[in-house]
N, C-alpha and C positions, 0 to 999 in steps of 0.2 A: 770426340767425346762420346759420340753414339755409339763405337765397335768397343769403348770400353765399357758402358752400361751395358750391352748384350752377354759380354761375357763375364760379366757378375753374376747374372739372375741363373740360377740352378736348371736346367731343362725339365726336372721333376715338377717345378714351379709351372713353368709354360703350359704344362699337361694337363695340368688341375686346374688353371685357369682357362683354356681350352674347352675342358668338361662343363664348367660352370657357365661360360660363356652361351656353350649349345641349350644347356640347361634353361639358362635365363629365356633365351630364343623360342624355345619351344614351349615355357610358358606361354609366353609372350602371344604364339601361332595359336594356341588351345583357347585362350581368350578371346584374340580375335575371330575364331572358328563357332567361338556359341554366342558371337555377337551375330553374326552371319549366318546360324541357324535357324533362331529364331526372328530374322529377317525384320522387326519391327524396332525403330526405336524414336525418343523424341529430341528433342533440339532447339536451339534457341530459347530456352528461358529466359524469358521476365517481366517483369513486373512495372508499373509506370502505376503512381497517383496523383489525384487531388487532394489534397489535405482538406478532411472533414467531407469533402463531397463521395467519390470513389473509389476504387481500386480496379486496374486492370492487368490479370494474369495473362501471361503471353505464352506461347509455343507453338511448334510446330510436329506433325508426329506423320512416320511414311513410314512403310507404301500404306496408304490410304484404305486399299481395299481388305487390308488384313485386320483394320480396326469394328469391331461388333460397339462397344460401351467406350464411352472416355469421364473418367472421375477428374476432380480437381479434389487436392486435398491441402488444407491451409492451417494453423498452428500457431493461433496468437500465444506469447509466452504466459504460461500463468493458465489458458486457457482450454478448453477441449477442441479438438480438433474438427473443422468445420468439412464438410464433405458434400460434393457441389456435384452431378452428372451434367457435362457438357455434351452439346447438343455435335452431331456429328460434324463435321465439311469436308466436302470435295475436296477441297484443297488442304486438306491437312492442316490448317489453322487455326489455333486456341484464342479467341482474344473476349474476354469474359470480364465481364462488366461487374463487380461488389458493390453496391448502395452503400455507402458509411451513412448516409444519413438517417436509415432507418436499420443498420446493421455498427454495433458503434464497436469500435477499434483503438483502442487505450494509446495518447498519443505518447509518442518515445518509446515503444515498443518493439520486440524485436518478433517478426512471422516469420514461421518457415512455410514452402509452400512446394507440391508435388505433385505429379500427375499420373494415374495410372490408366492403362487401358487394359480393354478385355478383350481378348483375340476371338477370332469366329469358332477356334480349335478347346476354346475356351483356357486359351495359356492367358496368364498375366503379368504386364509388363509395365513394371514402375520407374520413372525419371528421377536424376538424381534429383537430392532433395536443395533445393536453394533458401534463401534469408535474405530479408530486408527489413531496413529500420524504419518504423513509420515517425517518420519527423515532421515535425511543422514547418515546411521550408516554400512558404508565403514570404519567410522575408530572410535574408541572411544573416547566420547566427556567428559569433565571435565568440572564439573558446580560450581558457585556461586551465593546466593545472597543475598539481603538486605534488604529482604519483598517485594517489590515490584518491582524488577527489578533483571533478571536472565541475569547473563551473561555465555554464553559456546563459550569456546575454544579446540584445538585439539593439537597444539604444544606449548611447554612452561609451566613451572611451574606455581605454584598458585600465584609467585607472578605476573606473568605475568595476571594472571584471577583476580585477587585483583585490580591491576593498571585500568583495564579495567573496572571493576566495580566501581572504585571511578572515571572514566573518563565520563560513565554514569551517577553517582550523581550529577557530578557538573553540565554537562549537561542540566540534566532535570532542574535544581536547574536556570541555565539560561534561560534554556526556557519557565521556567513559570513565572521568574521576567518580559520579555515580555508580556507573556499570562496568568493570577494568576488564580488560582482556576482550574487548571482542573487536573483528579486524571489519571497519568500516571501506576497505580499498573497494575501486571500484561506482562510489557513488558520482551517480551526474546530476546536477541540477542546473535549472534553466530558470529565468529572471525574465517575465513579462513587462511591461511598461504600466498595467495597473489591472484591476481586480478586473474589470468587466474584458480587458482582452485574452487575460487569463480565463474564465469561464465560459470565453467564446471558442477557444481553442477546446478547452476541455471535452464542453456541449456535453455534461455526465446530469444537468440538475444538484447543480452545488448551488446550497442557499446565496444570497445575495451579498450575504455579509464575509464569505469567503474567501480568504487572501490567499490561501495555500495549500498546496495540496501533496501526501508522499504517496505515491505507491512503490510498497518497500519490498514486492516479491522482485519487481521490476532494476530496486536500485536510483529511483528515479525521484529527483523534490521539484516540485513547480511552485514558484511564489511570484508574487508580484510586487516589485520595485521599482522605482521609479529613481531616473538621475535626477542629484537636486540635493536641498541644502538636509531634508529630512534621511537622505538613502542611508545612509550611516547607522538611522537609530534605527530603521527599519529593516536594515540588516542582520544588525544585532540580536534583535526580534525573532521576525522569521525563520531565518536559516539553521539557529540551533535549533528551536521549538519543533522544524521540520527534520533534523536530524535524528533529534530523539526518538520519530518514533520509526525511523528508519534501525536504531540500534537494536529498541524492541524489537525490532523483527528479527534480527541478528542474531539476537540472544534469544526468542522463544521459538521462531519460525513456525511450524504449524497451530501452535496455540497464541499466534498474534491476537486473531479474531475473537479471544474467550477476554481478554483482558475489559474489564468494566471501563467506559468511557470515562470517568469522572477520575483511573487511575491513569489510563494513557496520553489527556490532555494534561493531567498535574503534572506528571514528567517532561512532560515536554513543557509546559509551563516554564516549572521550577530550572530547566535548562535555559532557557534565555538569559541573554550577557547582563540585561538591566533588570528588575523588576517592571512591572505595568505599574503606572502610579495609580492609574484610571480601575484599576481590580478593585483596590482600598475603598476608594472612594463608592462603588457600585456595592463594596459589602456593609459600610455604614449604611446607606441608605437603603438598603435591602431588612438590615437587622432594625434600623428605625421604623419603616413600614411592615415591618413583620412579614417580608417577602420570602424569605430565604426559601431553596428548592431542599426537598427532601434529597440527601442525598441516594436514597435506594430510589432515586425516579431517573438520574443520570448514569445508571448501570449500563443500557444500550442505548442510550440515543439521548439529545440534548433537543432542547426548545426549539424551532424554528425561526421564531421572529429574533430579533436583532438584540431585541436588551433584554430577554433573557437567556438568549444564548451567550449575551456577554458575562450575562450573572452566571453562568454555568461555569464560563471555564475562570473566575475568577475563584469560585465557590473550588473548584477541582487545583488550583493554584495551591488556596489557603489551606486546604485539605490532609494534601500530599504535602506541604510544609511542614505542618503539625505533625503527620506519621515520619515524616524522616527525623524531627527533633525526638520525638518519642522512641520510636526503633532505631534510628543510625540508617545507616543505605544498606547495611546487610539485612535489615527488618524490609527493609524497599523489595530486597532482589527475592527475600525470603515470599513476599506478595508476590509478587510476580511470578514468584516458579507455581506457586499453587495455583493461579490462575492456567500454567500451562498446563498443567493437569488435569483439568478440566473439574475444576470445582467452580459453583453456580459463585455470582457476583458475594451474598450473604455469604456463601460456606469457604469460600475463600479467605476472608479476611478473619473470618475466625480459626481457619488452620495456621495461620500465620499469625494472629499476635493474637489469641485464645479472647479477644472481644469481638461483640458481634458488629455490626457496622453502624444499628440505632446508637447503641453504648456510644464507639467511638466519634457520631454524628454531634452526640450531648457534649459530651469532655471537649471538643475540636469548639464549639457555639462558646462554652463556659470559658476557658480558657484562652482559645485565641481572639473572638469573636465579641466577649464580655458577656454574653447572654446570660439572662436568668433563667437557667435549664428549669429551677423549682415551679416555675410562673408556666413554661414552655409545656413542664409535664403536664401538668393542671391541664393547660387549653388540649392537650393533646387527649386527656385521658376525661376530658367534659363530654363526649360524645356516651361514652361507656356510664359514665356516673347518672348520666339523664335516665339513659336504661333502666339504669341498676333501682334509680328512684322510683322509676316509673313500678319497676315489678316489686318494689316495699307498697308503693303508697295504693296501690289499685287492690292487692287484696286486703288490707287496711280500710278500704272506703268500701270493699263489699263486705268485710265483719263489722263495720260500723251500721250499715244499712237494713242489715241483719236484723240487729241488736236493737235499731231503731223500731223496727217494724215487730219486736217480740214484746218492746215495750207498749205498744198500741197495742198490741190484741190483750 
């Protein structure tokens, strides 16, 4: 069989392949001849951590005597590049100690990390570049997924990681009947056993009342579940609420951060499987006490304490309901793109639905809410009228006093 494949193949064929072979070779020699010139190079990468404690870069870099400087250069994703001068050694040995604890490090993140050195001839000579994921692997995590969306948990059976990942399908499945067209693949999310282990892991100063957390440059949703008879409703909950604003990102990417809070928690609101009963109930008695937050105060940033940052996103719920009955989800997407444009919180919502935000703050109180906007403006506009009084009646009481005293003389 072999004298008859020899004499099929053309000798012109042999020739050329021949040529290419030496070809290849002599790359090959020229490569390794300026690895060999420049006589420096590193080896062995890697990396070893603590989770939340450290990081330690590893290498090795020869011949020793030809190293003047040695940089470490590292590359959280999302981040700027951190750049470290490692101290020399005799032995050609990298082993470099990072503080997480007072250098903090976004967990489920991916680092690249690299090393360069500076020759005495002043040549310099960079390690290939490597990556590691910084996971929380304190305890071992159990994965599922569906092609495009991975869910990890730590307590609870698969069915527990199953519910969780058909909690996510429906999710995203909501969120993009909202938002259509944008390809959520690729998302991981991870399911802690409840709030305080989740913001122990975190360690960012997430207020206390915080169940969940996306960071969406990453790809990544952290919540806290619990197995049990409640996990269901809390899934339903969570995992869309934290989708949505994982889709935001999808759909605006670098004008995520311009969107006004009070519109990027209503969406993610208005995403969840169930309504909040508990929202209702916080805006009756908000409008009964005369509590309600201005909505141009939850533009950047939302309460601290607990009830009324529950009033926030309740208020940001009710809100965003109102403008999508009003506009439809294209009046939605139409906000949204002006915010990525970078239009301030007020000029935003007036490029998109030609009111201004007080306007649609009254209408949204009258209408959804029952308020008596007439009463509202009054208290609203009592501060000015005092004024206004004030500058009638005072020079009124000095042409009275005038007049009194022209009378006497």
């Amino acid at each position: 069989m072999r004298r008859i494949l020899q004499s099929r193949i053309n000798p012109r064929y042999l020739r050329i392949f021949g040529i290419l072979a030496i070809l290849l070779a002599s790359l090959g020699s020229v490569g390794h001849a300026v690895q060999a010139e420049t006589g420096f190079q590193f080896n062995n990468l890697d990396v070893i951590y603590t989770f939340g404690q450290q990081v330690s870069f590893r290498a090795q870099y020869k011949p020793v005597d030809l190293a003047k400087k040695v940089f470490l250069f590292f590359q959280p994703a999302g981040e700027d590049t951190r750049l470290i001068e490692i101290p020399l050694n005799p032995q050609g040995v990298v082993d470099y100690s990072y503080d997480l604890t007072t250098h903090y490090l976004r967990p489920f993140s991916r680092t690249e990390f690299w090393f360069q050195a500076e020759l005495a001839d002043g040549e310099k000579v960079e390690s290939p570049k490597q990556a590691f994921d910084y996971i929380d692997n304190r305890q071992t995590w159990q994965s599922l997924d569906n092609g495009s969306i991975q869910v990890n948990w730590l307590n609870g059976d698969k069915f527990f990681g199953q519910d969780a990942l058909n909690s996510a399908a429906s999710g995203a499945k909501k969120a993009s009947s909202i938002f259509p067209g944008q390809n959520l693949s690729g998302l991981r999310i991870y399911l802690y056993e409840s709030a305080a282990a989740m913001q122990a892991a975190l360690n960012n100063g997430q207020p206390s009342w915080a169940v969940g957390q996306t960071s969406p440059d990453l790809g990544i949703i952290i919540v806290s579940i619990a197995p049990g008879v409640d996990q269901q409703l809390e899934m339903d909950r969570q995992i869309p609420h934290e989708i949505m604003h994982y889709l935001l990102y999808v759909l605006v990417k670098d004008g995520y951060q311009n969107i006004p809070l009070w519109l990027n928690e209503g969406l993610a609101s208005i995403s969840e499987t169930y309504a909040n009963p508990d929202y209702q109930r916080a805006l009756t008695k908000a409008v009964a006490d005369e509590g309600l937050l201005p909505l141009n105060s939850l533009c950047g940033s939302f309460p601290q304490d607990a009830s009324n940052a529950f009033l926030a996103y309740a208020q940001s719920d009710s809100f965003v309901h109102f403008l999508q009955d009003k506009f439809s989800n294209n009046g939605l997407l139409n906000l949204v793109q002006a915010y990525q444009n970078g239009y301030s919180c007020e000029e935003g919502i007036v490029a998109a639905t030609g009111s201004s935000l007080s306007q649609l703050d009254y209408r949204w109180r009258q209408e959804s809410l029952g308020v008596d906007t007439g009463s509202l403006a009054v208290q609203n506009m009592l501060p000015f009228l005092l004024i206004a009084g004030i500058l009638v009646l005072v020079p009124l009481s000095v042409a009275g006093i005038v007049v009194l005293n022209r009378g006497k003389s």
